[in-house]
C-alpha positions in Angstrom: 51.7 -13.6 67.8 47.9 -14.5 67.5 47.9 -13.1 71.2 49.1 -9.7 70.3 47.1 -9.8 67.5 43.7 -9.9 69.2 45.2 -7.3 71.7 45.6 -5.3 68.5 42.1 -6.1 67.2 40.5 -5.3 70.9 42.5 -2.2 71.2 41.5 -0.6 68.1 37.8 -1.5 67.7 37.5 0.4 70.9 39.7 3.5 69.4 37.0 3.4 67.2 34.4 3.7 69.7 32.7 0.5 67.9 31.9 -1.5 71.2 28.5 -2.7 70.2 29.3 -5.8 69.0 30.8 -7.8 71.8 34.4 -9.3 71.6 35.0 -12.6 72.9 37.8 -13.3 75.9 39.5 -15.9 74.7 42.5 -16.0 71.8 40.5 -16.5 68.1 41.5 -17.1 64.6 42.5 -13.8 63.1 41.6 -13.7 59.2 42.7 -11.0 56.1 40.2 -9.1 54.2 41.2 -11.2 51.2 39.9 -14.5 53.1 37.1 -13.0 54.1 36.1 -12.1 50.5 36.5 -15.8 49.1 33.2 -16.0 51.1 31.5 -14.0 49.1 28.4 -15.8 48.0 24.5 -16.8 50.1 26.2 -20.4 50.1 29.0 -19.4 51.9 29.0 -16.0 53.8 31.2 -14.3 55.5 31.4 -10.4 56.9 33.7 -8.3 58.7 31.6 -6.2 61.6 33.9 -3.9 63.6 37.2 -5.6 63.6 34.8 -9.2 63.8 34.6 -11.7 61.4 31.4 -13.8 61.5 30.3 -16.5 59.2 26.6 -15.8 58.3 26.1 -18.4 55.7 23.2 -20.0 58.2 21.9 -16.8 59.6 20.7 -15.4 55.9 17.2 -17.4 55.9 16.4 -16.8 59.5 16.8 -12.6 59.1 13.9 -10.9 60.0 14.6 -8.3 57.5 14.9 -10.5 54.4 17.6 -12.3 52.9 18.9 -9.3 51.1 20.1 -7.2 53.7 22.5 -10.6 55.0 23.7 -11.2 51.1 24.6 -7.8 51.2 27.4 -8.1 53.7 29.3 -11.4 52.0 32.7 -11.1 51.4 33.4 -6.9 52.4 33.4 -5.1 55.5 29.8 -4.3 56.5 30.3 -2.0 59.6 29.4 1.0 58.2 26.3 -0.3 57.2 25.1 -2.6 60.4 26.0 0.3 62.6 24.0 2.9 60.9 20.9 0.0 60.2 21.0 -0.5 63.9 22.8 2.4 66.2 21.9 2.1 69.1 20.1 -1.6 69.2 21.9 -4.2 71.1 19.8 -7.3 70.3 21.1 -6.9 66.3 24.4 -7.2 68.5 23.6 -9.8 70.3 22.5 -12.0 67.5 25.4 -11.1 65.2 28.1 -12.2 68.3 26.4 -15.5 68.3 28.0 -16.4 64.2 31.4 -14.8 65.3 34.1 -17.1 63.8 37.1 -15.1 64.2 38.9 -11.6 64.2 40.4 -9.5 61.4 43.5 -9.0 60.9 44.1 -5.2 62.1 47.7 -4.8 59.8 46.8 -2.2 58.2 47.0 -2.6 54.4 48.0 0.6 53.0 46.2 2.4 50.6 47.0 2.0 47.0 48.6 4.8 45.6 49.3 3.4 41.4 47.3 5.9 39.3 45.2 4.7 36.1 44.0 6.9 33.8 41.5 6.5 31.9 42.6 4.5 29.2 44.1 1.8 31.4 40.8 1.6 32.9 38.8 1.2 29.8 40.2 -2.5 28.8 39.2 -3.5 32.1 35.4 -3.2 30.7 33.7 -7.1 31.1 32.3 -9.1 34.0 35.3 -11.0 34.2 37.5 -8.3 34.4 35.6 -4.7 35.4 37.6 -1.9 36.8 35.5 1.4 37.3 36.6 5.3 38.3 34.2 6.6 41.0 35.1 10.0 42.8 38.7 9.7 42.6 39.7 6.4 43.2 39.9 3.5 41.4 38.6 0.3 41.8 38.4 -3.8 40.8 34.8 -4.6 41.0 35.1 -8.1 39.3 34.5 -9.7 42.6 31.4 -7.8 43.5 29.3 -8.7 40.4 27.8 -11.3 41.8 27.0 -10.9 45.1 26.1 -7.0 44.9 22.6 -6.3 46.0 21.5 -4.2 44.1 21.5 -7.0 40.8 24.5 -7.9 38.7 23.7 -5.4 36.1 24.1 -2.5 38.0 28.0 -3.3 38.5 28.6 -4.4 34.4 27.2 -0.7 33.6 30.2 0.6 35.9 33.3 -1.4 34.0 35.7 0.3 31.8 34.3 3.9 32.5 34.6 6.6 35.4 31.1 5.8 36.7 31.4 8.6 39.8 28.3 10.3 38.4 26.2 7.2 38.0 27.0 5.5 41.4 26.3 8.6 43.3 23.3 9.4 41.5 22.3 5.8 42.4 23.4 6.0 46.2 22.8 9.5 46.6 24.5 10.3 50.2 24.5 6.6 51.1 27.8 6.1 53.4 27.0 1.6 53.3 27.7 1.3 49.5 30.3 4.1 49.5 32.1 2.4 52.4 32.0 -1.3 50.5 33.4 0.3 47.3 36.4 0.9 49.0 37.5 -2.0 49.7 37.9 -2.8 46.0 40.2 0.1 45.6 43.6 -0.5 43.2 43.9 3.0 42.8 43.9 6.7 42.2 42.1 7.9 38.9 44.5 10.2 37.1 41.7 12.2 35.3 44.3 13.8 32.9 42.7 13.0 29.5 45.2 11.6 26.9 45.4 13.4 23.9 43.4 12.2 20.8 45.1 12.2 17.6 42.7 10.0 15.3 40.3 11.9 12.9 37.0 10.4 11.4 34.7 11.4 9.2 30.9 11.6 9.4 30.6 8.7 7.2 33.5 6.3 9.6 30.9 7.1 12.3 28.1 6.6 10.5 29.0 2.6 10.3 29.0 2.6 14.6 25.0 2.8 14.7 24.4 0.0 17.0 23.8 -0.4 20.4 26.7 -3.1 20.2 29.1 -0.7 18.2 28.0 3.0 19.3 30.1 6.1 17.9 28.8 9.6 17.9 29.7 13.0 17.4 28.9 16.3 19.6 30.7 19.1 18.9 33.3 17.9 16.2 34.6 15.1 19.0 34.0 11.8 18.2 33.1 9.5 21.0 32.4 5.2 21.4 29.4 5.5 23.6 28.9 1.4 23.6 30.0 0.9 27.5 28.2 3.8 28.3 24.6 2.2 26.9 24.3 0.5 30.0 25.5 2.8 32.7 23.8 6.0 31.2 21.8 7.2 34.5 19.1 8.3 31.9 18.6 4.9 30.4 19.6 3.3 27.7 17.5 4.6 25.0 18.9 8.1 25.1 22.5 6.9 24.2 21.1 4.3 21.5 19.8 7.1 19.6 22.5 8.6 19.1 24.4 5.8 17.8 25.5 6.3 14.3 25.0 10.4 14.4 25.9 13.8 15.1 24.1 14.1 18.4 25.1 17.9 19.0 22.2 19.2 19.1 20.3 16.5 20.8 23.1 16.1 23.8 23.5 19.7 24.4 19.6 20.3 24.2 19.3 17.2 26.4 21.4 18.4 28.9 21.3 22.4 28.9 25.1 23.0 28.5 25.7 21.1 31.5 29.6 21.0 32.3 28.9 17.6 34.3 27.3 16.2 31.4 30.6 17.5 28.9 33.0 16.2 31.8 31.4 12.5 32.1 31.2 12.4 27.6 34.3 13.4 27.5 36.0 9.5 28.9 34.6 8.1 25.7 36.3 10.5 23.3 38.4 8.7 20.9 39.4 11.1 18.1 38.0 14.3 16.7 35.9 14.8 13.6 37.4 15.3 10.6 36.6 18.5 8.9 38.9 18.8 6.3 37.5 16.3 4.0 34.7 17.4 2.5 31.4 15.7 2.6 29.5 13.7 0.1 27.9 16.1 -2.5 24.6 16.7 -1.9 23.5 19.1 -4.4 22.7 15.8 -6.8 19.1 16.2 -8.1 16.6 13.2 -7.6 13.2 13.3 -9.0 10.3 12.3 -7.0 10.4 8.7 -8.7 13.7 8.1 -7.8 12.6 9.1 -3.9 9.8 6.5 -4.8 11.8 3.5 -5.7 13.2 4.1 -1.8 10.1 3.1 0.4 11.4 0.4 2.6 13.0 0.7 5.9 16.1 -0.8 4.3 16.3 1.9 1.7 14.1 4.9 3.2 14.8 8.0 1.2 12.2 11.2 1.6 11.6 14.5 0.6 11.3 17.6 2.9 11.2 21.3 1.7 12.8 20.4 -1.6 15.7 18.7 0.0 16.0 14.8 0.0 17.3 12.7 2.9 18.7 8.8 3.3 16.6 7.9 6.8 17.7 4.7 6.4 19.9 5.0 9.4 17.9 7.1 11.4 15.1 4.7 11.5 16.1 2.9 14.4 17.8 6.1 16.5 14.8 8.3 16.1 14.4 9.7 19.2 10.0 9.6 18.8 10.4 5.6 17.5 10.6 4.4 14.1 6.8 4.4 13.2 6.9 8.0 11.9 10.1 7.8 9.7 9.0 4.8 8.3 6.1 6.2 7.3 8.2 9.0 5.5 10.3 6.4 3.4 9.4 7.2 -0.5 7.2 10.3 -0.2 7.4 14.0 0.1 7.4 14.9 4.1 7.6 18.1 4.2 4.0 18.6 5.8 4.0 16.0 7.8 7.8 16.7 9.6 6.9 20.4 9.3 4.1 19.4 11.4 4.8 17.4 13.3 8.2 19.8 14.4 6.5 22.8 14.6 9.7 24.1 12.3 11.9 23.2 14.9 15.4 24.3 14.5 16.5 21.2 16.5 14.9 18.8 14.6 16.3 20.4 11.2 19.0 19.9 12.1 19.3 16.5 13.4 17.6 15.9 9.6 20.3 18.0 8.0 23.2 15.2 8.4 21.5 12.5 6.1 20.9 14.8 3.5 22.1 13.3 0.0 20.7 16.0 -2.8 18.1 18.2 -3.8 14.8 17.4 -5.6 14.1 18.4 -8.8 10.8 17.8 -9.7 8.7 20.8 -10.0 5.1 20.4 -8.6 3.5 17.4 -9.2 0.1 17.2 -11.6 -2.8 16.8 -9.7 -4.2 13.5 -10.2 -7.7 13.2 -9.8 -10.1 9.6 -9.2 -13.4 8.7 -8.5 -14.9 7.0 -5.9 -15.4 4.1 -7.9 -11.4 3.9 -8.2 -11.1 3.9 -4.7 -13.6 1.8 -4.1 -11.2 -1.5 -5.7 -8.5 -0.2 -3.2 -10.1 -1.6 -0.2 -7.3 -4.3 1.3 -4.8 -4.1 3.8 -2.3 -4.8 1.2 -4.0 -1.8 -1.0 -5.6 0.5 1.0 -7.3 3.8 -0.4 -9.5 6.2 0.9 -11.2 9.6 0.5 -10.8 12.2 4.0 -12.1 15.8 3.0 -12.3 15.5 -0.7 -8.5 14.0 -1.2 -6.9 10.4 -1.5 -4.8 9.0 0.2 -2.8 5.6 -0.2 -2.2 4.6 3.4 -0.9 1.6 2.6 2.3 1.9 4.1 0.5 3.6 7.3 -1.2 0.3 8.6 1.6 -1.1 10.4 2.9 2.1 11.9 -0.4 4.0 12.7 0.1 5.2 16.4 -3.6 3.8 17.4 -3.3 0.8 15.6 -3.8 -0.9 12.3 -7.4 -1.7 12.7 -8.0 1.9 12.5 -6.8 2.5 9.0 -7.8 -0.6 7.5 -11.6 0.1 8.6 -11.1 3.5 6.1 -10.3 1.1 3.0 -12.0 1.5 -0.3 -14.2 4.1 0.8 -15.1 7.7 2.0 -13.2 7.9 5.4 -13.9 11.7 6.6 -15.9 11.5 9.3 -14.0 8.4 10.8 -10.9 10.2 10.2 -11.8 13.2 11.7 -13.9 12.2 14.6 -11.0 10.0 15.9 -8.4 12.3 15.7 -10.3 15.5 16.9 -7.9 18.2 15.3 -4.9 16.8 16.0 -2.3 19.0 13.9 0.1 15.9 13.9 -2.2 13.0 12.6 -2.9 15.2 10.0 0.0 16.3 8.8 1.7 12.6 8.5 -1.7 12.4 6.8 -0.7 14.3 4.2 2.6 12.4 3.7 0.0 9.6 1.9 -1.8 12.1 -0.4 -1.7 10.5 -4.1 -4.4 12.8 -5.8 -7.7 14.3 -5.2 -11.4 12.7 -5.4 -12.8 13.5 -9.1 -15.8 15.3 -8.5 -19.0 15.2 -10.9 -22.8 16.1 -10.3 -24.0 13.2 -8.8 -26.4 11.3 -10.7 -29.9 11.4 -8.5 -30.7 8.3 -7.1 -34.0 7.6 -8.6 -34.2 3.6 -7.9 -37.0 3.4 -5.6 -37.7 0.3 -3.7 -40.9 -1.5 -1.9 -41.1 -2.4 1.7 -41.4 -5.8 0.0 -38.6 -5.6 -1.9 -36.2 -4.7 0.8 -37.8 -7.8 2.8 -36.2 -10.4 0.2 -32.9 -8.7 1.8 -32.6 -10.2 4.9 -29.7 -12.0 5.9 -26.1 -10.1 6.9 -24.3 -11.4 3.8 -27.2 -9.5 1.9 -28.9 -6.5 4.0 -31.5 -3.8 3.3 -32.9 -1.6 5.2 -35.2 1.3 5.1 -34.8 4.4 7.1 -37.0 7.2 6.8 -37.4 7.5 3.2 -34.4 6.0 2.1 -33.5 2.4 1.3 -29.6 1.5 2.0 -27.4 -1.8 1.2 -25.7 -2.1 4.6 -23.8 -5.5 4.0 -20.7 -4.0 3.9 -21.6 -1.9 7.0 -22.0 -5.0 9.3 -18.2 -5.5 10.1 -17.2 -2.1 10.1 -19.8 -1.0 12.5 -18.5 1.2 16.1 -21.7 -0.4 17.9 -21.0 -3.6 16.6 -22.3 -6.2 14.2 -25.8 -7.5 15.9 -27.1 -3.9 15.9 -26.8 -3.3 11.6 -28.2 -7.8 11.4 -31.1 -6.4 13.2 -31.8 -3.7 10.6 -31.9 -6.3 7.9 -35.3 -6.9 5.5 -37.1 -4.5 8.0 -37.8 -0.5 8.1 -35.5 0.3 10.6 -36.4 4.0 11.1 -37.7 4.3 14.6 -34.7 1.7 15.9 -31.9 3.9 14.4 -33.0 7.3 15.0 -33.9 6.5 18.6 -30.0 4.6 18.7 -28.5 7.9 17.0 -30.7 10.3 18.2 -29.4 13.8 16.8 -25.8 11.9 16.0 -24.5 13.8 12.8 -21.9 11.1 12.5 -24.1 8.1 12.3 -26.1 10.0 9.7 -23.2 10.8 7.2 -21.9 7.1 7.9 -25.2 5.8 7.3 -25.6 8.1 3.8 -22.5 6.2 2.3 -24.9 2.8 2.2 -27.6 4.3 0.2 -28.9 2.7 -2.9 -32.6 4.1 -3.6 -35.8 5.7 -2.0 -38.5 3.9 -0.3 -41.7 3.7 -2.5 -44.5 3.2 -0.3 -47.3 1.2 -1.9 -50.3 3.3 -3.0 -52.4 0.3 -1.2 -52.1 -0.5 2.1 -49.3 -3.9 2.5 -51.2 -6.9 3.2 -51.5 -8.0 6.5 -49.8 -11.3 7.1 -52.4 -13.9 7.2 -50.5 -16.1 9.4 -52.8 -17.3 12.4 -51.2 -18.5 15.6 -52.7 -19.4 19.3 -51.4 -17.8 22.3 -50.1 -21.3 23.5 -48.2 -21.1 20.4 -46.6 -17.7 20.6 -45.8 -18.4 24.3 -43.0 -21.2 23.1 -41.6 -18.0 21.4 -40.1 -16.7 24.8 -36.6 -16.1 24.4 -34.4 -13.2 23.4 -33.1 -15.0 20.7 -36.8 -16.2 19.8 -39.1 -14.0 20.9 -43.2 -13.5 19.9 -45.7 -11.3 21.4 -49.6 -10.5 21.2 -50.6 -7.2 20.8 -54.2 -5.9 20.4 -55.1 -9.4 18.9 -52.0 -9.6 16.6 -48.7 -11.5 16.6 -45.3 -10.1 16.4 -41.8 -11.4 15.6 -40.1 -9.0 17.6 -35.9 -10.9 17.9 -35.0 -8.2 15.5 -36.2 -5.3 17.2 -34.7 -5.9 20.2 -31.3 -4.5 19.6 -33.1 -1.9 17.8 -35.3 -0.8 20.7 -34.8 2.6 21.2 -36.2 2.6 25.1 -33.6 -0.4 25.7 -33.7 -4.2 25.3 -35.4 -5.0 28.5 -38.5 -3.5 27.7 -39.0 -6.1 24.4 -37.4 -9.1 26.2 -40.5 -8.1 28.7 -43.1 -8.7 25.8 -41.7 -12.4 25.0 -44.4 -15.1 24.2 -47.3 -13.4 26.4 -49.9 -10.6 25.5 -47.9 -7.7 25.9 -51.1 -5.6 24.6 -51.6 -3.5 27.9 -48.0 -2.6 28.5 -47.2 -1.4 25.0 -50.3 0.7 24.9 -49.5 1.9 28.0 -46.1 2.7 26.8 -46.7 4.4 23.7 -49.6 5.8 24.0 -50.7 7.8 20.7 -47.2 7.2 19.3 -47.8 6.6 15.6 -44.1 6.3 15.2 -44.0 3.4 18.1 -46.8 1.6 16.4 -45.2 2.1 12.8 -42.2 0.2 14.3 -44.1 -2.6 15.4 -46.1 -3.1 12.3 -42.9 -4.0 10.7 -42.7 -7.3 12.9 -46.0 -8.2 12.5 -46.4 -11.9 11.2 -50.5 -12.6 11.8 -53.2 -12.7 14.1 -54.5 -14.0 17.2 -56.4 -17.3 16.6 -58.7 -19.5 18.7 -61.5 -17.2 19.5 -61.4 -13.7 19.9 -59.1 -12.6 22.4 -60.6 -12.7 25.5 -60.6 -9.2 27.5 -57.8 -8.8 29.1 -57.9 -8.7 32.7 -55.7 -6.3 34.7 -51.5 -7.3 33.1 -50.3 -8.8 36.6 -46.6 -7.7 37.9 -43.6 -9.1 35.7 -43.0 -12.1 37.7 -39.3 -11.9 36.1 -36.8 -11.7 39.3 -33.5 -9.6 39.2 -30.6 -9.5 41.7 -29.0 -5.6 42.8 -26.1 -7.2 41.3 -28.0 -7.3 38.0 -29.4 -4.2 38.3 -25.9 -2.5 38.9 -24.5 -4.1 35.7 -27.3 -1.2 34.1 -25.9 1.9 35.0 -25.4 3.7 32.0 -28.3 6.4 30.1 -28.5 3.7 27.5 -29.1 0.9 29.2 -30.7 1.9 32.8 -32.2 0.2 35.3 -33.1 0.7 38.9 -34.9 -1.0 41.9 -37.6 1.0 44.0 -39.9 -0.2 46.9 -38.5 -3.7 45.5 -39.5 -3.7 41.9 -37.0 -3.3 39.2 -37.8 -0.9 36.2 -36.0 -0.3 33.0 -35.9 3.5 33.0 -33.7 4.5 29.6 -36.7 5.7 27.7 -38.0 7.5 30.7 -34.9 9.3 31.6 -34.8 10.6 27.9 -38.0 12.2 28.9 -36.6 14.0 32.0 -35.5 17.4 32.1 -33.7 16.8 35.2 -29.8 15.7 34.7 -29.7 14.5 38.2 -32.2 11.6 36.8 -29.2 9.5 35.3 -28.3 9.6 38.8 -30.4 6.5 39.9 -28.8 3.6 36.8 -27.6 0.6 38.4 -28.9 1.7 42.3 -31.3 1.0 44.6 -33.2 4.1 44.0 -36.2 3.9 46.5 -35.2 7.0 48.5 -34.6 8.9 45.1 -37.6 8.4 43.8 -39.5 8.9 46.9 -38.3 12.2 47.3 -39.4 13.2 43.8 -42.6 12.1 43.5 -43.4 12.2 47.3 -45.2 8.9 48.2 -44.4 5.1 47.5 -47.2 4.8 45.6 -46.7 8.4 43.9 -43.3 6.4 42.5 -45.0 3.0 41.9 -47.8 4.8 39.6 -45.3 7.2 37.8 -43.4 3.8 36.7 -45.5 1.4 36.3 -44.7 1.2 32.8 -41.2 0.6 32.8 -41.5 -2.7 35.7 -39.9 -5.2 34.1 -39.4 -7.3 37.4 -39.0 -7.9 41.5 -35.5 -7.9 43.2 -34.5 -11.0 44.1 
């Protein structure tokens, strides 16, 4: 019988044309499809190849084309497959013949012919027991869970539901998987959709809005969407948010009208909406405190266009995220929505179903408060501010603010305009939410003149970044507060303390509106400049002494026979950092003169540093300021390639160029930060030495 069996097996895998994996000559142990797929795992693999059966359980780490391609084939019949991966190659032949254990048995097993509708597929809906409708036919895919290729989750999306539109969106033409599916076949899907006689109402479906338990509504059919979560070719989140609701609109605008989309929602039907009863009143009135007793995402009720709405359920299926319904829960969101929808019939009516009455408040008394109000509003758990003359309570806006808390909490207790505005650059939908927060409008009074004047003196005693004066221009401001909240960070407002900081910050801000109107919000007084001239310090230091001073972080310099405390200035510089770093603990006297020549402003600066004089004779004439013997490597100069902190190498000396490229009228100048600029610079000025003159007062080093 075995005999005529292989004659069998020979005779029709030639029929077939299949001859390019060899048969052997002697009689072999014929096996069923159903033994072959008890070998269905990497430990233990077996295929069926053209009428072959091979045990490839050793073969799966030695594949040059990856494990995956082997697991694939365990347990099913992977001709198909192998002969369209290698038409036409004989060593894949070859080297499949070699784990040839056997032949199939060629009885043929006749097709199943039992149809299943859809509702005797759908109990069949968990890894244990998964049956799944593709194209027609019907099939147990329990055992292929595990051992499909493509992941276990793939084949758990498929159970309980006709998944013909997922798997051939998934496999799109491919005859390998197509041919593997049917050898899990039971039987033919009778698509004849059993009539639904259960009626629910909104408010039964309203109680399915989890991903676990998922019941919607489109077009007055009601529909258990959970299985389809994880097949949905669109991903999950899609279906989730619709859990709960009537997703008419959404679905159809999702899909266009789409008959395919209709045909594959119409397996999850289980009853029809029920329209007789009539729905909850909603033409109860609520006033706006009532609304405001609602501001959690447990209890969200809101306001839009005199209408109010229960959100709660929504929260978690809004289709944009949760953030911006939260941050409708207990105010009036008509602006905001509005704005954010751009009156979007869609969206109006996707809010429509959690309507639950009408308000009845007329329109609200304006509430004005000073700044001084706002002012003791300034936590993240009570958070005030003023943007364009109105406050706002944003509060409730921290944790949901698109670009982060940090954002909001920075606008605390205090004038927040410019911040506001700057960082959201017209953007119709930050503003409207803004206007969800609106609790009243700044109370506005003449401003009382400040008339507190203040001495250079004065403003020295405040020094220190828990206590921090500064004078710019003619103007003294308290900018303790200012330290943590500054863009540029905290070292460059330390630096201003104690110190007339007028040349550092309008060099930093140069022209910057911005920093001007955030600066303004600081100020406590004007500067009164003495009628006599400020006593020069009468410290008196040696120039062994100030050169111990050398550091950034403690840094002295000599210039024209006095001594300077420059650490503060450094941040401050408006030409750069390097260029002070330069002066520390040596007689910087030639360069800075060289630098700023006939600048009173530059020299104004650096009185304020000035701690005494030059001591131990007078200062001996300075003899020609030899080359900065300070050493850089290109990789150093590359890490200063920005207009605000340039530098560049020539002829192999390194300069620091940010004040001279200020100077420039020529954009292409910025070209050179971070870079080897010899060739550059050359060009411009013609000669090596041409360059070396026109710079020689921004050398701050050699390259390495």
């Amino acid at each position: 019988m075995k005999s005529l069996l292989k004659k069998c097996a020979i005779a029709v895998s030639f029929a077939l044309g299949i001859s390019a994996v060899a048969l052997p000559a002697q009689a072999e142990t014929i096996y069923t499809r159903a033994e072959v797929r008890a070998h269905a795992l990497p430990t233990d693999c077996w295929t069926i190849v053209s009428g072959g059966v091979y045990n490839l359980t050793s073969f799966i780490a030695r594949h040059e084309g990856g494990r995956t391609a082997i697991i694939g084939m365990c347990g099913v019949d992977a001709t198909v497959g192998f002969m369209a991966q290698h038409s036409g190659q004989n060593e894949p032949a070859r080297t499949l013949g070699a784990y040839r254990i056997g032949a199939l048995d060629p009885t043929a097993v006749p097709t199943p012919t039992t149809m299943y509708t859809i509702g005797q597929i759908r109990p069949h809906n968990v890894a244990t027991d998964c049956w799944s409708a593709v194209s027609g036919g019907v099939y147990d895919l329990t055992a292929w869970i595990a051992v499909h290729p493509g992941g276990q989750a793939v084949v758990k999306g498929m159970c309980g539901i006709d998944a013909t539109v997922a798997f051939l969106a998934q496999h799109r033409g491919d005859a390998n998987p197509i041919a593997i599916l049917e050898q899990f076949k039971v039987g033919i899907f009778d698509p004849t959709v059993p009539p639904v006689e259960n009626t629910y109402t909104l408010a039964q479906v309203k109680q399915h809005n989890t991903a676990a338990d998922c019941w919607s509504v489109v077009r007055t059919n009601v529909y258990d969407l959970t299985t389809w979560i994880v097949a949905h070719p669109g991903g999950q989140a899609v279906i989730t948010g619709m859990c709960g609701l009537d997703a008419t609109t959404a679905y159809l605008g999702q899909h266009q009208n789409s008959q395919s989309a209709l045909a594959t929602l119409e397996q999850f039907k289980i009853g029809l909406l029920d329209t007789t009863t009539p729905p909850p009143p909603t033409d109860t009135k609520y006033t706006l405190a009532q609304v405001k007793s609602h501001n959690t995402p447990g209890d969200c009720w809101s306001i839009v266009r005199k209408n109010v709405y229960d959100l709660t359920a929504w929260i978690n299926a809004h289709p944009g995220g949760p953030a911006f319904i939260k941050a409708m829960c207990g105010v009036d969101a008509t602006t905001a929505y509005l704005g954010q929808h751009q009156n979007s019939q869609a969206a109006l009516a996707a809010l429509e179903q959690f309507k639950i009455g009408v308000y009845s408040g007329t329109t609200p008394v304006t509430k004005y408060f000073t700044m001084a109000t706002v002012r003791k509003h300034n936590s993240r758990s009570n958070c005030w501010t003023v943007i364009s003359g109105k406050v706002y309570n944003l509060t409730k806006w921290i944790a949901g603010h698109p670009g982060g808390s940090e954002a909001i909490i920075e606008l605390c207790g205090r004038n927040g305009t410019s911040d506001f505005l700057e960082g959201h650059n017209g953007d119709k939908a930050a503003i409207a939410q803004l206007a969800s927060f609106k609790i009243g409008v700044l109370k506005t009074s003449t401003p009382k003149p400040v008339t507190k004047s203040y001495t250079k003196a004065q403003v020295a005693t405040h020094k220190t970044a828990s206590n921090c004066w500064s004078i710019v221009g003619n103007s003294v401001y308290n900018l303790t507060k200012w330290i943590p909240l500054h863009p540029g960070g905290q070292a460059q407002i330390k630096a201003m303390c104690g110190v007339d900081a007028s040349a550092g910050f309008s060099g930093q801000h140069s022209g910057s509106a911005s920093a001007k109107a955030s600066l303004a919000k600081y100020k406590i007084g004007t500067y009164k400049k003495s009628a006599t001239p400020t006593p020069t310090p009468s410290g008196k230091y040696t120039a062994k002494v100030v050169a111990t001073h050398n550091t950034a972080g403690n840094c002295w310099s000599i210039v024209s026979g006095s001594v300077y405390n420059l650490t503060k200035w450094i941040p401050l510089h408006p030409g750069g950092q390097a260029q002070i770093k330069a002066m520390c603990g040596r007689d910087a006297t030639a360069g800075f003169t060289g630098q700023h020549s006939g600048s009173a402003s530059a020299k104004a600066s650096l009185a304020n540093y000035k701690i005494g004089v030059l001591t131990g004779g007078s200062t001996p004439t300075p003899t020609p300021t030899p080359t900065p013997v300070n050493k850089y490597s290109l990789t150093q100069v590359k890490s200063h390639n920005s207009a605000t902190n340039c530098w560049a190498a020539a002829n192999g000396a390194v300069y620091s160029l940010t004040a001279w490229i200020r100077k420039q009228t020529s954009v292409n100048a910025m070209g050179i930060c971070g870079k080897d600029a010899t060739a550059t610079l050359k060009k411009k000025y013609g000669s090596t030495s041409a360059v070396t003159s026109a710079l020689k007062l921004y050398k701050i080093g050699v390259l390495k």
